[in-house]
C-alpha positions in Angstrom: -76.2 -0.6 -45.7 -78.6 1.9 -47.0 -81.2 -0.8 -48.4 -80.9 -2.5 -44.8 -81.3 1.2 -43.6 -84.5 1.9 -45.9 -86.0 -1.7 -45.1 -86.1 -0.8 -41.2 -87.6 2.3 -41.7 -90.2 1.0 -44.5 -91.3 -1.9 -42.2 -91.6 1.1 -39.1 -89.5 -1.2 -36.9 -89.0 0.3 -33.4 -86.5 2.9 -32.8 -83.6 0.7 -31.4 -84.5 -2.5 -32.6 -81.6 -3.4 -35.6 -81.0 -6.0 -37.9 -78.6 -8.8 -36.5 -77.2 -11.5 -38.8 -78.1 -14.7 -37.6 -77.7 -18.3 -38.1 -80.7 -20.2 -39.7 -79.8 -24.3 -40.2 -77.1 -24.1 -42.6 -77.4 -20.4 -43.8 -77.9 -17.0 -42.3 -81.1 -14.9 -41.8 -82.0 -11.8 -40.2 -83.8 -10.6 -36.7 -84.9 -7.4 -35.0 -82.3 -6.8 -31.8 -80.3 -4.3 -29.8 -76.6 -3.6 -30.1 -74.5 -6.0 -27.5 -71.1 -4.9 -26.0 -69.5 -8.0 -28.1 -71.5 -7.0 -31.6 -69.7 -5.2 -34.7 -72.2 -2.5 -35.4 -72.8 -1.5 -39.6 -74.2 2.2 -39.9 -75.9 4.5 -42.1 -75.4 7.7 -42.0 -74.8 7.8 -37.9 -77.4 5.3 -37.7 -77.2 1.5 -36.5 -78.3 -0.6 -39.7 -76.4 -4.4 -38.7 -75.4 -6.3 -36.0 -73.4 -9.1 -36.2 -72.2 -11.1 -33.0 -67.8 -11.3 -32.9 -68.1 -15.3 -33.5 -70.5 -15.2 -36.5 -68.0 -11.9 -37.5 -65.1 -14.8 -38.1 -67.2 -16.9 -39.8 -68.6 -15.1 -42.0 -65.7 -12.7 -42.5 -64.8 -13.9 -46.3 -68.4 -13.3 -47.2 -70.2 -10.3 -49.1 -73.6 -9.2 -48.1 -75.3 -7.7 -51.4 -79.5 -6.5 -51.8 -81.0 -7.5 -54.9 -84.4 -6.0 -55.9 -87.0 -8.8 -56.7 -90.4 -7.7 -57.4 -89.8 -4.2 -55.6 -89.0 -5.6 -52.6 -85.1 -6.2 -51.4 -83.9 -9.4 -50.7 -80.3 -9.7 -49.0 -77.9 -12.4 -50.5 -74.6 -13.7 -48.8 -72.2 -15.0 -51.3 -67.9 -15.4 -50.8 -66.0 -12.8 -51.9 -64.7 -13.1 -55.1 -60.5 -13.3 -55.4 
């Protein structure tokens, strides 16, 4: 959560705008949104760093969300969780 945390405030997103997990074809991608009632909310240090709609939440909810540095910049990789 803290390179999510360090990417909003490096790209000087809005205060209240969040990264939600979305759907993108057949993988996932990020957007800017607000917290819905419905959302699980990821935080950093008191702050809100994820969103990611209930549905998606049972989806996704055998994968692992990891950042992997590439050329200085963070890039966020989905994979399943290892048993």
């Amino acid at each position: 959560m803290k390179a999510l945390y360090k990417g909003r405030i490096d790209a000087g997103h809005t205060e209240g705008d969040v990264m939600r997990l979305v759907t993108e074809g057949e993988g996932f991608g990020f957007k800017l949104g607000s917290a819905r009632m419905t959302d699980m909310v990821f935080q950093y240090d008191g702050q809100d760093v994820l969103l990611v709609a209930s549905v998606l939440n049972r989806t996704m909810g055998h994968m692992h969300l990891d950042a992997v540095s590439r050329n200085g910049k963070n890039s966020f990789v989905l994979e399943p969780v290892k048993s």
